[in-house]
C-alpha positions in Angstrom: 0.0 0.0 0.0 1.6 3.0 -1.0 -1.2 5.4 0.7 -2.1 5.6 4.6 -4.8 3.3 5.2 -7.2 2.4 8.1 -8.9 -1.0 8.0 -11.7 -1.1 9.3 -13.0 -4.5 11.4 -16.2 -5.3 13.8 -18.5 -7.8 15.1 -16.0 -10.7 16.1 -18.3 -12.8 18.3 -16.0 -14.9 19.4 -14.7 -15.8 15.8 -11.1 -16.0 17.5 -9.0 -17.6 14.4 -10.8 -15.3 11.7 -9.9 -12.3 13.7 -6.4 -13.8 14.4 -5.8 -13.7 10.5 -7.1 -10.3 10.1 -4.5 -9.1 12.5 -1.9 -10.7 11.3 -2.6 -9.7 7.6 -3.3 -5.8 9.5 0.6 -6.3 10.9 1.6 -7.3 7.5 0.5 -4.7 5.9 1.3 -2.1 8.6 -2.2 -0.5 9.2 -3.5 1.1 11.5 -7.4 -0.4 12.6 -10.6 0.7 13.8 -12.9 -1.7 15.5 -16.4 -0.9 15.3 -17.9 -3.0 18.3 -19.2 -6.5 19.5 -16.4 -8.5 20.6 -13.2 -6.3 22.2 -12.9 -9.0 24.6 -11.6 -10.9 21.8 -9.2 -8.2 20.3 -7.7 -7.7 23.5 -7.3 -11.2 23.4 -5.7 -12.0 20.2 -3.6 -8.9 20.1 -1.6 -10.2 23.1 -1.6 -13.7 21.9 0.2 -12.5 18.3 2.2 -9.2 20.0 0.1 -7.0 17.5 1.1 -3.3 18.9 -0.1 -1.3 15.9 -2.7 1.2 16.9 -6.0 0.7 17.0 -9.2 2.5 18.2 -12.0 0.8 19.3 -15.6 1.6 20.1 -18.2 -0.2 22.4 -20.6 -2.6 20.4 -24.3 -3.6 21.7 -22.5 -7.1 22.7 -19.9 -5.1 24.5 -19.8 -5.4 28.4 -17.0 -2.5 28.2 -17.7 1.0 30.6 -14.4 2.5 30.1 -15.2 2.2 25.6 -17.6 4.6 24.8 -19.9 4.2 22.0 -18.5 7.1 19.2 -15.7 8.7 18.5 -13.9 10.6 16.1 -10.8 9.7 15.0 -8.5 12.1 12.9 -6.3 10.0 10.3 -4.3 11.3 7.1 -6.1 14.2 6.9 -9.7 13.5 7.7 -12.1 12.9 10.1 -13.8 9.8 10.9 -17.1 9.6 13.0 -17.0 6.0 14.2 -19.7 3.8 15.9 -21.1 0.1 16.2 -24.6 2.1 15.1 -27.1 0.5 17.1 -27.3 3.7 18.9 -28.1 5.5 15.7 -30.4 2.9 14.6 -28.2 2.5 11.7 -30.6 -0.9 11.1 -33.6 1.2 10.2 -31.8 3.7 8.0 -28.7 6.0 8.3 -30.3 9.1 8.3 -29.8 9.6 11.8 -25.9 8.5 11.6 -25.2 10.7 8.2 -27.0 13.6 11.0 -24.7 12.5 13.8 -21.5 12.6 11.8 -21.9 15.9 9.9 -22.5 17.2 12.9 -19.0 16.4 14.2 -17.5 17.7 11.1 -16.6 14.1 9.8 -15.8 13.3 6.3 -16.7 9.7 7.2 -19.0 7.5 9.0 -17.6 4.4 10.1 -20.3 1.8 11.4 -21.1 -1.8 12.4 -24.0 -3.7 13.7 -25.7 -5.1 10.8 -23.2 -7.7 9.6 -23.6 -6.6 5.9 -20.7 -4.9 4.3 -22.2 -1.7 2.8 -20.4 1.8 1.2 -22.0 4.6 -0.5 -21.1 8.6 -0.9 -23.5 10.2 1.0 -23.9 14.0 1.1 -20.3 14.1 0.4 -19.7 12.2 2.9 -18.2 8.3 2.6 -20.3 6.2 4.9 -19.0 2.4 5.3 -20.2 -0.5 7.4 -17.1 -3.4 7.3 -19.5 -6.4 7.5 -18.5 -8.8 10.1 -15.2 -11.0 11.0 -17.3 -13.2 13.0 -20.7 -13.9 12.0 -21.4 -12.7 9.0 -25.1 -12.1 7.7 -24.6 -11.7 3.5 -23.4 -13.5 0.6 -20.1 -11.7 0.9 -19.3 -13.9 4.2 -16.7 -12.8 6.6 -14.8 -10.1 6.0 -13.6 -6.5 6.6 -12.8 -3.3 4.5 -9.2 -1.2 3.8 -10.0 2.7 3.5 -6.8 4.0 1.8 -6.6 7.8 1.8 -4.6 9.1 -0.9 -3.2 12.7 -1.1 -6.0 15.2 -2.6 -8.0 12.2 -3.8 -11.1 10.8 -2.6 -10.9 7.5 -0.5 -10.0 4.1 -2.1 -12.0 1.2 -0.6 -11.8 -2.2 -0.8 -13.4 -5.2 0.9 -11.2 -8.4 1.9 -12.8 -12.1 2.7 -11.9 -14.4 5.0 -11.8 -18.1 3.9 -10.5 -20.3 6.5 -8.1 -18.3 8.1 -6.5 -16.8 4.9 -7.0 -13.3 2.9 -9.0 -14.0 0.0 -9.6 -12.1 -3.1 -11.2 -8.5 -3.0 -14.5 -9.0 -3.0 -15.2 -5.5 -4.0 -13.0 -2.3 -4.8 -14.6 1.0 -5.8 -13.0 4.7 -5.3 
């Protein structure tokens, strides 16, 4: 990767070894990584088992029993602002009007959500707003998997979404910018 890019993971549930290979291809690649929610426990888990010391900034899922992880942030990376969340607070489920409201109200360029299991990215009011899908228990076609936000000088994010087979990095199962 020649740009800075963020990838973006959430809803483990417990999938241990399909987590485990995200990290390691994460440390691989040198990324930094936002987890959306539903299963720190395990990140904070796997991260000491494989010494993975790369930042990353979570946030609190519905399945999270986690008081000092709040719910948002915003997280300022190569130049932008990300408005991250699992979603279920913003009833992301029902819509994303309420999360495209949130996050232009804290100046973000981009909404980062989880919640629904279903990878999902579309240019909102100029605003990119991107739901990973899930490492654990995935609820589409696409399976598990998580997405890479590269943010290129000047340019408009790159995104593309990476399956997990077995433990290994599959194919891109979708790359748009």
């Amino acid at each position: 990767m020649k740009n800075p890019a963020l990838l973006i993971m959430s809803d483990t549930h417990r999938n241990r070894s399909a987590l485990r290979a995200v990290l390691k291809w994460a440390k691989k690649h040198n990324t930094d990584t936002v987890f959306l929610g539903d299963g720190i426990d395990d990140v904070s888990q796997v991260t000491r088992e494989i010494g993975f010391s790369l930042p990353i900034t979570f946030v609190s899922g519905n399945g999270d029993a986690v008081d000092h992880v709040p719910y948002v942030k915003t997280l300022e990376f190569a130049g932008h602002t990300f408005f991250i969340t699992h979603g279920h607070q913003f009833r992301v489920s029902e819509g994303l009007d309420v999360l495209v409201t949130a996050a232009k109200s804290a100046g973000a360029d981009a909404a980062l959500y989880g919640h629904t299991h279903i990878p999902f990215w579309e240019e909102i009011e100029g605003m990119l707003i991107l739901n990973p899908g899930s490492v654990g228990a995935p609820r589409s076609s696409a399976g598990a998997c998580f997405a890479l936000i590269e943010c290129p000088p000047n340019e408009w994010f790159k995104i593309s979404y990476w399956s997990i087979r077995d433990g290994i990095m599959g194919k891109v199962i979708r790359e748009l910018s």
